[in-house]
N, CA, C and O atoms as a CHARMM CRD file, in Angstrom:
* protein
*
  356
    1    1 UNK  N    110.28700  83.19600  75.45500 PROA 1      0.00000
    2    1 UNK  CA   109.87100  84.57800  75.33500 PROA 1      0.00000
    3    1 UNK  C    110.31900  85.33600  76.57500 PROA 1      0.00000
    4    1 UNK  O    110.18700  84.91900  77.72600 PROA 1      0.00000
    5    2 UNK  N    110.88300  86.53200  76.20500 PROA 2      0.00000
    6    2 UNK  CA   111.37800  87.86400  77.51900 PROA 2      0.00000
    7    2 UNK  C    110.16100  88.28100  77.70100 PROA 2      0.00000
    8    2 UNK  O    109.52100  88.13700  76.66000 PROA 2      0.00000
    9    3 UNK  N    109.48800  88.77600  78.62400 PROA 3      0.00000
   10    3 UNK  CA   108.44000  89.10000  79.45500 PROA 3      0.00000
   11    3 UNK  C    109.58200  90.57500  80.69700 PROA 3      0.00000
   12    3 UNK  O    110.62300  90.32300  81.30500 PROA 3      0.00000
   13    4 UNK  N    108.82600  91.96100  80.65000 PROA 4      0.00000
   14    4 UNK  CA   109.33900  92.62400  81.27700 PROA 4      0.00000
   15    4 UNK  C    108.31700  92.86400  81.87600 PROA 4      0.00000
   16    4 UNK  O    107.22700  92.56600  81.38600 PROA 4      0.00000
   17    5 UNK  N    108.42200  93.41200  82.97900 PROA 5      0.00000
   18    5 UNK  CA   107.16900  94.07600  83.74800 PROA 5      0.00000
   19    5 UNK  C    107.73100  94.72400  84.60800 PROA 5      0.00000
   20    5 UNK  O    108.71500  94.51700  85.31800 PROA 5      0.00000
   21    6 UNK  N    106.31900  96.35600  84.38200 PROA 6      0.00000
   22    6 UNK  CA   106.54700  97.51200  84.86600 PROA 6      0.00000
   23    6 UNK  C    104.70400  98.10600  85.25000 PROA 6      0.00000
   24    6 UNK  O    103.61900  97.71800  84.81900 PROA 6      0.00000
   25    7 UNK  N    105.14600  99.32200  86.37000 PROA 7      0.00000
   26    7 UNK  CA   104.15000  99.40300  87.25700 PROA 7      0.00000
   27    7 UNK  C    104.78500 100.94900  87.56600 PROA 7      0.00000
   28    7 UNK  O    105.95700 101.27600  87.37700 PROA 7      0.00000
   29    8 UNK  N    103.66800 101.83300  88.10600 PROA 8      0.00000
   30    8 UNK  CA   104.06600 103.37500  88.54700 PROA 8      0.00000
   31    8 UNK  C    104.76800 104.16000  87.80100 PROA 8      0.00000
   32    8 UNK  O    105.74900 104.81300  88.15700 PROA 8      0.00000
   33    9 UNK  N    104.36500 104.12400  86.93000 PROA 9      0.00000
   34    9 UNK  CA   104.68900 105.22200  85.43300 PROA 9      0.00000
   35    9 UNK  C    104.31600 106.69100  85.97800 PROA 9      0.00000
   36    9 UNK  O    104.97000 107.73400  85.95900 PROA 9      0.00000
   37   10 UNK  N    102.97700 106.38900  86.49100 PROA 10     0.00000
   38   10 UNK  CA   102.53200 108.13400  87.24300 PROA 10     0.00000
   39   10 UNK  C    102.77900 109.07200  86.45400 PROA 10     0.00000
   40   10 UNK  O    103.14700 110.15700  86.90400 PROA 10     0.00000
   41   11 UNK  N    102.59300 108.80200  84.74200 PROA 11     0.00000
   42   11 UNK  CA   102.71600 110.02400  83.50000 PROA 11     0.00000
   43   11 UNK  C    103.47000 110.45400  83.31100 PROA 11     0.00000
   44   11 UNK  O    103.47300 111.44900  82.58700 PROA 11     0.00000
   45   12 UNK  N    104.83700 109.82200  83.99900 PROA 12     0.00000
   46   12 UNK  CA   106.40500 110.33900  84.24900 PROA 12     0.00000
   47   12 UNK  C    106.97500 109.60000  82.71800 PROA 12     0.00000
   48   12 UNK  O    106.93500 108.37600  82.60000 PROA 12     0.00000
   49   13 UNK  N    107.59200 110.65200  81.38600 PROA 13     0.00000
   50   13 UNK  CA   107.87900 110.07000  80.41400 PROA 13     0.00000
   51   13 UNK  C    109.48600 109.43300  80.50200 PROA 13     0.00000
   52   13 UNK  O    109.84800 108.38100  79.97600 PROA 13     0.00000
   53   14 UNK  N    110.06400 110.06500  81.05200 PROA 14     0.00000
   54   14 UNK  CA   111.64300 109.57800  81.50100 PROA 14     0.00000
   55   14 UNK  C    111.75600 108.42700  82.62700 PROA 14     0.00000
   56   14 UNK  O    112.85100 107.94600  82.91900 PROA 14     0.00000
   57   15 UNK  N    110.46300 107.98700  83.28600 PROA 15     0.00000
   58   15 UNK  CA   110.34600 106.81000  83.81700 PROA 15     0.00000
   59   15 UNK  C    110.11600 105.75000  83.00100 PROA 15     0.00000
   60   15 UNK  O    110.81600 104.77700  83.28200 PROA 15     0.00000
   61   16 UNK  N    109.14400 105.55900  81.80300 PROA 16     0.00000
   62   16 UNK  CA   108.96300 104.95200  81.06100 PROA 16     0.00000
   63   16 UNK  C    110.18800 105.02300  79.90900 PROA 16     0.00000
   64   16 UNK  O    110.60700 103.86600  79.87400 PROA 16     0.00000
   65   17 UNK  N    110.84400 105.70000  79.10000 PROA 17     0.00000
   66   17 UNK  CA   111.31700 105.75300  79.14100 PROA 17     0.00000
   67   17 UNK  C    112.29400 104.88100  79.27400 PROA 17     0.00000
   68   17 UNK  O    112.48100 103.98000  78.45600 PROA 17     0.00000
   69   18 UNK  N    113.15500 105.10400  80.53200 PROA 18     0.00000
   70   18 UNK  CA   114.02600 104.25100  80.90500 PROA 18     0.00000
   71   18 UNK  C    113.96700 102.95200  80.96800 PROA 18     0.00000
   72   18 UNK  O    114.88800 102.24700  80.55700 PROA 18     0.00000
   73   19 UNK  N    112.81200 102.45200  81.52300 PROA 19     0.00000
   74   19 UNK  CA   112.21800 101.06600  81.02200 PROA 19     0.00000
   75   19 UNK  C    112.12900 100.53200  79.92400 PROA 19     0.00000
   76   19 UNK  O    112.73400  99.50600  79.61500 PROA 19     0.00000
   77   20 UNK  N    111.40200 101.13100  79.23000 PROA 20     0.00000
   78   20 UNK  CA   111.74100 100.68700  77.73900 PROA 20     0.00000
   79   20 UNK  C    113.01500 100.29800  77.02300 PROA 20     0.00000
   80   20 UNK  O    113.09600  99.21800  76.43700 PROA 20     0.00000
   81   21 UNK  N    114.43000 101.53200  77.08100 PROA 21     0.00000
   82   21 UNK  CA   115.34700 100.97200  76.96600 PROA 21     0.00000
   83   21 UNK  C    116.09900  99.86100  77.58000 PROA 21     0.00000
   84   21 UNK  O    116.82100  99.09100  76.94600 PROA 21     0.00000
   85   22 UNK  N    115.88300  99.82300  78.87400 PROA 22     0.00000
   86   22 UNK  CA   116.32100  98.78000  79.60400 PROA 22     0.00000
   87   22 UNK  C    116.05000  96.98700  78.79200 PROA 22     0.00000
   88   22 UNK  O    116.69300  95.98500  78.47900 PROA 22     0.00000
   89   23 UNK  N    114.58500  97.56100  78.77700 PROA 23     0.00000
   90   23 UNK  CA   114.03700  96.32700  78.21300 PROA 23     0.00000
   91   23 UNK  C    114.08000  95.49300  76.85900 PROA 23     0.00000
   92   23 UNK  O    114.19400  94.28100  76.67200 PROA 23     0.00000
   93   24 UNK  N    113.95200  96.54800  75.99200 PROA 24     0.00000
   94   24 UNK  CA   114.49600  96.27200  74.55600 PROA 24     0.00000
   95   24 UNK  C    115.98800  96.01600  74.73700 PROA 24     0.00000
   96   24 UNK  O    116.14500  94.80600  74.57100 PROA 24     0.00000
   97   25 UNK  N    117.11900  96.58400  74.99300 PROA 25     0.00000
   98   25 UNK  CA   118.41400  95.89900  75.40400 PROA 25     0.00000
   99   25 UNK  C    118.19400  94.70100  75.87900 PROA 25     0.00000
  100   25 UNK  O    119.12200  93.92300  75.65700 PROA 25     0.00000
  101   26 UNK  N    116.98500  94.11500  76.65700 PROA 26     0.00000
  102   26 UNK  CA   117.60000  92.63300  77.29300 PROA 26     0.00000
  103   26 UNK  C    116.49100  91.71500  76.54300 PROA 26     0.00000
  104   26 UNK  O    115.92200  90.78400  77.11400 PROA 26     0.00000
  105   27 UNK  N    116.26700  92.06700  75.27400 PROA 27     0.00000
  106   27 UNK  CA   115.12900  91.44400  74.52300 PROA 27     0.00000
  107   27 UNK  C    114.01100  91.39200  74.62400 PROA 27     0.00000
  108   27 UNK  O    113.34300  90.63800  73.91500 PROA 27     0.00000
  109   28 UNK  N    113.36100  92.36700  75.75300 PROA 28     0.00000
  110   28 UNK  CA   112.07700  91.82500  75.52100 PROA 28     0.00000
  111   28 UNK  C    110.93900  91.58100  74.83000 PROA 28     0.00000
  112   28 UNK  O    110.86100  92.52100  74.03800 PROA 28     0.00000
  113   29 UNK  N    110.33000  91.11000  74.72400 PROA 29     0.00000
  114   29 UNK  CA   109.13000  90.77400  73.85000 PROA 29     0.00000
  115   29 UNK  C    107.71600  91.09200  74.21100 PROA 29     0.00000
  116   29 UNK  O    106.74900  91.30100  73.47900 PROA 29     0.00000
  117   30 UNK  N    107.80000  91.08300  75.23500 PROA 30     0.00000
  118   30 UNK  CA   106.07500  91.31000  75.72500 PROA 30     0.00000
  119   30 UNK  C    106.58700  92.11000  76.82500 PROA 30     0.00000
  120   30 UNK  O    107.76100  92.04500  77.19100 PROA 30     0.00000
  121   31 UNK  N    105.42300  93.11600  77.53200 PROA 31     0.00000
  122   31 UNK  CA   105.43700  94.29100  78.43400 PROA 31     0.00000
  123   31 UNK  C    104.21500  94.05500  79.28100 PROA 31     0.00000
  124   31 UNK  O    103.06800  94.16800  78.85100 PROA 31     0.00000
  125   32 UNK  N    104.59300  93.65900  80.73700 PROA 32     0.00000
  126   32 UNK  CA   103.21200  93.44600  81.09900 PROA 32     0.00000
  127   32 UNK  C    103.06800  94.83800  82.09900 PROA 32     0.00000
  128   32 UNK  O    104.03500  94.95200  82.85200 PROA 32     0.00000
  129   33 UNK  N    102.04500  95.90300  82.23700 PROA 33     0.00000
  130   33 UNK  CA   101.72400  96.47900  82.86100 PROA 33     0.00000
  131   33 UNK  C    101.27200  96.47300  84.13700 PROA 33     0.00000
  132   33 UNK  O    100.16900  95.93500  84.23400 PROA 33     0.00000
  133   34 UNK  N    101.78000  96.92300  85.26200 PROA 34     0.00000
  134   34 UNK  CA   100.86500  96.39300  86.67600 PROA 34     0.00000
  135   34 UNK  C    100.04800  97.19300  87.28800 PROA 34     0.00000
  136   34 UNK  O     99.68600  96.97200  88.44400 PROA 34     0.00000
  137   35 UNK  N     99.44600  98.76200  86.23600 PROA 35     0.00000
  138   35 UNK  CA    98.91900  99.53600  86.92000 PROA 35     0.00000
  139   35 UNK  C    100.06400 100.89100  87.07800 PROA 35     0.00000
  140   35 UNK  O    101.29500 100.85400  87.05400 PROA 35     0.00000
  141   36 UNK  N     99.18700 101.99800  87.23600 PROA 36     0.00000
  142   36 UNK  CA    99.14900 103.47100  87.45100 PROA 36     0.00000
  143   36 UNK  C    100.11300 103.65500  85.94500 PROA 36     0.00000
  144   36 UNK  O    101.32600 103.46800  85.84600 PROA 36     0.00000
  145   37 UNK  N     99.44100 103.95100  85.17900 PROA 37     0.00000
  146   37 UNK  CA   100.53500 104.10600  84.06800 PROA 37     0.00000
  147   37 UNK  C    100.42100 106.04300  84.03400 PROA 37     0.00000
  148   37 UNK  O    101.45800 106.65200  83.76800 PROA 37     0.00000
  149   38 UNK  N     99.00000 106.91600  84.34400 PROA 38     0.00000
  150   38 UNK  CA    98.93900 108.27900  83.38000 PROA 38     0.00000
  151   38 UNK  C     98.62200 108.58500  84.68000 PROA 38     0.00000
  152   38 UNK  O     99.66300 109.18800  84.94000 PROA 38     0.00000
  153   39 UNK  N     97.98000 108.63500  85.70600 PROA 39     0.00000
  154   39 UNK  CA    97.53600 109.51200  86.73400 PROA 39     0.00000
  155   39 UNK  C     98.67800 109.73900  88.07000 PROA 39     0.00000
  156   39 UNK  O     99.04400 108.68900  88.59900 PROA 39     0.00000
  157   40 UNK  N     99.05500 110.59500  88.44200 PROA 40     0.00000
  158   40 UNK  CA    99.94300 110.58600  89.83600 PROA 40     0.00000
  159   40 UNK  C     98.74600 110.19800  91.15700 PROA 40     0.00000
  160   40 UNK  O     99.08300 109.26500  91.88500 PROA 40     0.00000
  161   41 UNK  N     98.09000 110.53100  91.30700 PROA 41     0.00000
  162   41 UNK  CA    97.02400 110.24200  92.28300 PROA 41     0.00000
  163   41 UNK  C     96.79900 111.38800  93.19000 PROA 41     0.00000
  164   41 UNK  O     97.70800 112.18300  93.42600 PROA 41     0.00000
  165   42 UNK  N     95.71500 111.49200  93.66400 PROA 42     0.00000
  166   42 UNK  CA    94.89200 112.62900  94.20500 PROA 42     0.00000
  167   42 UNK  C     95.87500 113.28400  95.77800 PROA 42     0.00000
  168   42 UNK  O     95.97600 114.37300  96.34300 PROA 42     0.00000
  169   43 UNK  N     96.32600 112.17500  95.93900 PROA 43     0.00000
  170   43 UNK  CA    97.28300 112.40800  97.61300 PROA 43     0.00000
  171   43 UNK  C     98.87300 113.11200  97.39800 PROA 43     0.00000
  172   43 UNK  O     99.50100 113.83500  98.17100 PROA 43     0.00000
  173   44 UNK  N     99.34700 112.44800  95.65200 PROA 44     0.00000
  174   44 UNK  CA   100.39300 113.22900  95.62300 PROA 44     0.00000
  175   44 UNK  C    100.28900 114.69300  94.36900 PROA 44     0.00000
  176   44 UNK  O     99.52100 114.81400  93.41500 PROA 44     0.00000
  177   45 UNK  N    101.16000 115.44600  94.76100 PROA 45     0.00000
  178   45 UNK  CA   101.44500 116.43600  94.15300 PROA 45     0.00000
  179   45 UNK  C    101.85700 115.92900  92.85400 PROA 45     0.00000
  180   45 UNK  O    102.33200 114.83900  92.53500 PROA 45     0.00000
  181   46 UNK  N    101.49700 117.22500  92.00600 PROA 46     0.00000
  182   46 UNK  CA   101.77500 117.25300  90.24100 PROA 46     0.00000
  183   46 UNK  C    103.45400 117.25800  90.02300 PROA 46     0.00000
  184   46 UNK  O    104.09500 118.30300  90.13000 PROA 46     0.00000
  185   47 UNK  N    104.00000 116.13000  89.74500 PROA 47     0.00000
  186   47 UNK  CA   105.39700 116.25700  89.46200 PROA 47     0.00000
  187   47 UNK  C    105.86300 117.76100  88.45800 PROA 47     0.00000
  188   47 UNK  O    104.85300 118.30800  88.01600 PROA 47     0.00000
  189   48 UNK  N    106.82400 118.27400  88.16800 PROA 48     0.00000
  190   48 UNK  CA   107.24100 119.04200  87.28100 PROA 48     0.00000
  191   48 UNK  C    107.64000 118.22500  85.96700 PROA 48     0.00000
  192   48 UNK  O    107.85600 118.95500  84.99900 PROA 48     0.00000
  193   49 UNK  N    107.81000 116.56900  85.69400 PROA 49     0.00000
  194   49 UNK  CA   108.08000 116.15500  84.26300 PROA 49     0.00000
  195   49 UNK  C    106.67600 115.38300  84.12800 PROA 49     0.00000
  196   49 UNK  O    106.64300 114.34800  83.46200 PROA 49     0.00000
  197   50 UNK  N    105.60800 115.83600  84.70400 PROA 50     0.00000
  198   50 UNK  CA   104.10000 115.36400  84.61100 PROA 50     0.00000
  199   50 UNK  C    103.97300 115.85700  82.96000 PROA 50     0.00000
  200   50 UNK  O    104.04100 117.03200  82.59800 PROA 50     0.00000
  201   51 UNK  N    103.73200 114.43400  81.86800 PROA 51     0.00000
  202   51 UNK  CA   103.01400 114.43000  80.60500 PROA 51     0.00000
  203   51 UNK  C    102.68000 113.43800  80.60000 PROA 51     0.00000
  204   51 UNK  O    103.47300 112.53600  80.33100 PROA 51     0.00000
  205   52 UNK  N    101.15400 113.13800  80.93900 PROA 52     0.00000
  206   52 UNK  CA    99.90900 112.01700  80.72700 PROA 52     0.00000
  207   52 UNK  C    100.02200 111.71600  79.10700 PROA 52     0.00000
  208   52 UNK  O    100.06900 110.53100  78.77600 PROA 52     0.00000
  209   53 UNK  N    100.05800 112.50300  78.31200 PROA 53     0.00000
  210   53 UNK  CA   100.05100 112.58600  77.03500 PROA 53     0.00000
  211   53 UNK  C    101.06900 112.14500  75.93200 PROA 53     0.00000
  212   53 UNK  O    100.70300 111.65800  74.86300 PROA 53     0.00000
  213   54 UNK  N    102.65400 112.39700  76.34600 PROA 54     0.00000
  214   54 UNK  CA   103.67900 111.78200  76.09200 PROA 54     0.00000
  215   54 UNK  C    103.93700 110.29600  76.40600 PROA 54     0.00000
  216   54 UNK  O    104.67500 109.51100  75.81100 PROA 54     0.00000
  217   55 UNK  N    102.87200 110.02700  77.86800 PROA 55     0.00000
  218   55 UNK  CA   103.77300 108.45200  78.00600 PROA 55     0.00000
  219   55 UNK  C    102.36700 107.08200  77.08400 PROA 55     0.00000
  220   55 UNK  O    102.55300 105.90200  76.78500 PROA 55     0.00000
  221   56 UNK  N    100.70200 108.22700  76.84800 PROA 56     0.00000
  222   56 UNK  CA   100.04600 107.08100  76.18800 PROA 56     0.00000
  223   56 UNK  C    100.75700 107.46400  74.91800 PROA 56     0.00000
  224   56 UNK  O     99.86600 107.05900  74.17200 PROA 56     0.00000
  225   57 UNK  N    101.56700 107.87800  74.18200 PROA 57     0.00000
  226   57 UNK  CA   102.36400 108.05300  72.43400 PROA 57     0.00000
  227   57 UNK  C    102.67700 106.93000  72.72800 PROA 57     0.00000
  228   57 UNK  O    102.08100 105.97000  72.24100 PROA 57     0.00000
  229   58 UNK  N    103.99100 106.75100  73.85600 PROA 58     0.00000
  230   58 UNK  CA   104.85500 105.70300  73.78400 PROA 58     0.00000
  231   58 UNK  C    104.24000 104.35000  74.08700 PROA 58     0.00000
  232   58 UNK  O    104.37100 103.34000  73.39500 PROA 58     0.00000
  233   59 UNK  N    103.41500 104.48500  75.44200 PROA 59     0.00000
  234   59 UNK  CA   102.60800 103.37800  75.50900 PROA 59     0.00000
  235   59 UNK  C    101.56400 102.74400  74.19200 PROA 59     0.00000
  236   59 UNK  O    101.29100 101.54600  74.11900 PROA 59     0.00000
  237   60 UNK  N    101.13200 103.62900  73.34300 PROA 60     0.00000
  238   60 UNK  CA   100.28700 103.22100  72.29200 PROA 60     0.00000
  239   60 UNK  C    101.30300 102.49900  70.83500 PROA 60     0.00000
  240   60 UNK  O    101.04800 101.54600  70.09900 PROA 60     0.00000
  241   61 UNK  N    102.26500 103.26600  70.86600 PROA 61     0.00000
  242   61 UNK  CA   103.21300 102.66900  70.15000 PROA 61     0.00000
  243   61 UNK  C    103.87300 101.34900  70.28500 PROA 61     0.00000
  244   61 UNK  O    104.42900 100.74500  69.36800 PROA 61     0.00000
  245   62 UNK  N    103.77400 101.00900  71.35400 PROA 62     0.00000
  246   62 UNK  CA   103.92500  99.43400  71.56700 PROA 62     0.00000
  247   62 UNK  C    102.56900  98.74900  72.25600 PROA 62     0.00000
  248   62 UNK  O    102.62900  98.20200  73.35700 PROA 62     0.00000
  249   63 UNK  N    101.50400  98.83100  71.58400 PROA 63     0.00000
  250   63 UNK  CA   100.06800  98.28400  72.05800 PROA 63     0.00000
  251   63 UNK  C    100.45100  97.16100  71.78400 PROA 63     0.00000
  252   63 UNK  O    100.45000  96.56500  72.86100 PROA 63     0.00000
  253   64 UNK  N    100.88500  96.28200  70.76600 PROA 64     0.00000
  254   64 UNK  CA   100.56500  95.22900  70.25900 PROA 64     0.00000
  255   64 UNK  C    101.36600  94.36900  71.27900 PROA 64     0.00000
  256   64 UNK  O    101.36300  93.15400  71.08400 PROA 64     0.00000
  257   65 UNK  N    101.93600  94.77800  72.16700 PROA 65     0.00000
  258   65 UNK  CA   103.02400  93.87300  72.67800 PROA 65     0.00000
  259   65 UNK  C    103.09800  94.39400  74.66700 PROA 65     0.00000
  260   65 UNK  O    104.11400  94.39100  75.36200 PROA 65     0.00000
  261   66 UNK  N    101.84100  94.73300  75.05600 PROA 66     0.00000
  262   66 UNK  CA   101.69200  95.32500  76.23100 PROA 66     0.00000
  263   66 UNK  C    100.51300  94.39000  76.72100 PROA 66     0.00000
  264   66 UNK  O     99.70600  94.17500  75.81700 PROA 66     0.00000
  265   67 UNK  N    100.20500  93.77000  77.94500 PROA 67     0.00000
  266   67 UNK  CA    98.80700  93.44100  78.69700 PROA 67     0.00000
  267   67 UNK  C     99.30300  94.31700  79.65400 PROA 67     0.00000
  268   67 UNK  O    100.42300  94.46400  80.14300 PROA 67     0.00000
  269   68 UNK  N     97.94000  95.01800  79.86300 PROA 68     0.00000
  270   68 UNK  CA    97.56400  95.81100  81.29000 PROA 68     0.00000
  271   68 UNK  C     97.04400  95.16500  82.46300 PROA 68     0.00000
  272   68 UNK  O     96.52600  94.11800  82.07500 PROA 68     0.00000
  273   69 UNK  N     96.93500  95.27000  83.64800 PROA 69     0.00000
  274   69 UNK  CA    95.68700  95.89500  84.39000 PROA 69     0.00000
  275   69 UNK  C     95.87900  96.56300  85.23000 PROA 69     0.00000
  276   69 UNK  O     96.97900  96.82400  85.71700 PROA 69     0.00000
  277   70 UNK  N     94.29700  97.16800  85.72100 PROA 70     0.00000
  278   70 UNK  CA    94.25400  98.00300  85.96800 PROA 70     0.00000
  279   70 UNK  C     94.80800  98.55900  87.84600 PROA 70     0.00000
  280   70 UNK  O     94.44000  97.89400  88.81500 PROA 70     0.00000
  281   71 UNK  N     95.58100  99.66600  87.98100 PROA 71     0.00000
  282   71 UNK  CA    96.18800  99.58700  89.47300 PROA 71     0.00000
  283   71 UNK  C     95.39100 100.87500  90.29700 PROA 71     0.00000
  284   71 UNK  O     94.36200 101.40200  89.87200 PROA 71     0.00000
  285   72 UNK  N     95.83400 101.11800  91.09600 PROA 72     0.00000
  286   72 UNK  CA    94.61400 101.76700  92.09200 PROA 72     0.00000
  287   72 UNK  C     94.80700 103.58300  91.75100 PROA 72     0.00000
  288   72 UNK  O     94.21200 104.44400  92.39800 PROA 72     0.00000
  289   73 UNK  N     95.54200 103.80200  90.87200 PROA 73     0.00000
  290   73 UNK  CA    95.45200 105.07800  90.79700 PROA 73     0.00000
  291   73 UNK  C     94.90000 105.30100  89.37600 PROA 73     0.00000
  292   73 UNK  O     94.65600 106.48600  89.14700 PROA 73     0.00000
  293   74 UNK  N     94.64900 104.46100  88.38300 PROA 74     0.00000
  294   74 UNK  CA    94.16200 104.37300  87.03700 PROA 74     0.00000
  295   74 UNK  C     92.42600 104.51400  86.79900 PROA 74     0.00000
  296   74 UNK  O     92.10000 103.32700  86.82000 PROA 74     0.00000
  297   75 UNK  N     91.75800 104.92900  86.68800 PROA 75     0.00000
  298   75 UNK  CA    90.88400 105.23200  86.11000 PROA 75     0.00000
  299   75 UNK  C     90.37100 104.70200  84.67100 PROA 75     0.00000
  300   75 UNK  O     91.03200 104.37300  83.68700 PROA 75     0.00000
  301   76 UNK  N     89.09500 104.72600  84.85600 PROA 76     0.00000
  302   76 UNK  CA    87.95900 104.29300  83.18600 PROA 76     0.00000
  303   76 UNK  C     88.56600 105.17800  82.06700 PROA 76     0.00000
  304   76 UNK  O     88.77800 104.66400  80.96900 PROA 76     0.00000
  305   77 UNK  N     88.86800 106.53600  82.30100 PROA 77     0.00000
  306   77 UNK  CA    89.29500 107.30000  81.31100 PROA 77     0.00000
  307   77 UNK  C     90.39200 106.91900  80.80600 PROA 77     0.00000
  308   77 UNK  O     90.21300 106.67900  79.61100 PROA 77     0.00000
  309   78 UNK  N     91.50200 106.73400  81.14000 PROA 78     0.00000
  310   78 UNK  CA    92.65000 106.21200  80.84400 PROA 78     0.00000
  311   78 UNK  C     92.41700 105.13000  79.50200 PROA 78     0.00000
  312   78 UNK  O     93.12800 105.01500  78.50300 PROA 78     0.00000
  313   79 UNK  N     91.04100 104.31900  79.89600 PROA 79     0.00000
  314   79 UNK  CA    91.23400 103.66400  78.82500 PROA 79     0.00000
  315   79 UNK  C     90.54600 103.94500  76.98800 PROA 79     0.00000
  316   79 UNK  O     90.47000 103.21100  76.00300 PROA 79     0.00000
  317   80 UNK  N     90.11200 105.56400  77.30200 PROA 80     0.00000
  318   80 UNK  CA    89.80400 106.31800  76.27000 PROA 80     0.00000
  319   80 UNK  C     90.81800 106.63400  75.27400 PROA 80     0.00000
  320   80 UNK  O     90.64000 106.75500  74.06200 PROA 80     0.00000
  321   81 UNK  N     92.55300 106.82400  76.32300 PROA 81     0.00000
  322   81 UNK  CA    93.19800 107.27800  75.73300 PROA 81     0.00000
  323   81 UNK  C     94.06900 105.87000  74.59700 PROA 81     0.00000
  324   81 UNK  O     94.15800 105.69000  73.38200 PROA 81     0.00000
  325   82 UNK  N     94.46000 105.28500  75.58800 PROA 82     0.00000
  326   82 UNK  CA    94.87900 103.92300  75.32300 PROA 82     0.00000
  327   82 UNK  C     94.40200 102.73800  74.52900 PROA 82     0.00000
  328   82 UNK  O     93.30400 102.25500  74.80400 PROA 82     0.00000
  329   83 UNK  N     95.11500 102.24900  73.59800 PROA 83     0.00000
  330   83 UNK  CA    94.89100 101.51400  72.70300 PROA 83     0.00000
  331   83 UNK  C     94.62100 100.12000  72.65600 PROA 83     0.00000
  332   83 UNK  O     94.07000  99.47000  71.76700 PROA 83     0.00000
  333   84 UNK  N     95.27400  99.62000  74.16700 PROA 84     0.00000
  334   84 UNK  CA    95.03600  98.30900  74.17300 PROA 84     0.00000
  335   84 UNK  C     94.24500  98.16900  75.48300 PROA 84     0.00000
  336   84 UNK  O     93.75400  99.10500  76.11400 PROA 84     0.00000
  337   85 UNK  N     94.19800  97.02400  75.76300 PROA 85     0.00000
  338   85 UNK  CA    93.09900  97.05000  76.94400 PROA 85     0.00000
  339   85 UNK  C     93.56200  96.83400  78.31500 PROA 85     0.00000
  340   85 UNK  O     94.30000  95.92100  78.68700 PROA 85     0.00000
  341   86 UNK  N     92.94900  97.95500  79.17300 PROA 86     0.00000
  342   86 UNK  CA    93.57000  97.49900  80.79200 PROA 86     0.00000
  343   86 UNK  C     91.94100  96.54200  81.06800 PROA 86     0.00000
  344   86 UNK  O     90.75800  96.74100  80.79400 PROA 86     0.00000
  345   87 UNK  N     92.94200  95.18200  81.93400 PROA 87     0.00000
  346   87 UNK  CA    92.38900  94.36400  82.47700 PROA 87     0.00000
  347   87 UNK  C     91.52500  94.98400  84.20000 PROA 87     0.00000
  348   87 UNK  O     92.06800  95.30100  85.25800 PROA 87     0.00000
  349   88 UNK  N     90.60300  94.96100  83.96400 PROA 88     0.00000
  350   88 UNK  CA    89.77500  95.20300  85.19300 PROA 88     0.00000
  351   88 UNK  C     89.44700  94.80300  86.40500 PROA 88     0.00000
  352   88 UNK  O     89.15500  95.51600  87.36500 PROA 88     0.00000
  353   89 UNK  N     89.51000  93.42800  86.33800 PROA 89     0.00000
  354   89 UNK  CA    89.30700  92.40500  86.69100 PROA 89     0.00000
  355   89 UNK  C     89.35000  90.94700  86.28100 PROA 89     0.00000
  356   89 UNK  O     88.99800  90.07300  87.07200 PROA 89     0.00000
């Protein structure tokens, strides 16, 4: 099994995105998440391609094939939006 893993999404959809294609090109099968997927964080500024909303579509669209957990800029809410489960601990 291909195993990709990705981390600092920061709600950036052309970051994800790019990953995704990358990844499906080299087969992957499973997506492991390492944290900050929807929030930029309180210290940095609001990017201009900031959509929290566009990257849980894409992220929810491949639930079945994603483990999370959770990274230091992610939040309880996040997992309101999201379909599969970020690991907490």
């Amino acid at each position: 099994m291909k195993v990709a893993f990705f981390s600092d999404i920061h709600g950036i959809p052309s970051t994800l995105e790019r990953f995704f294609a990358q990844a499906e090109a080299l087969g992957a099968e499973l997506y492991v998440l390492l944290g900050d997927a929807l929030y930029h964080g309180p210290r940095n500024g609001v990017p201009g391609t900031y959509s929290p909303n566009d990257v849980v579509r894409m992220l929810n669209e491949r639930k079945d094939k994603i483990l999370a957990v959770k990274g230091n800029c992610d939040c309880d809410v996040d997992q309101m939006l999201l379909e599969f489960p970020i690991i907490t601990e």
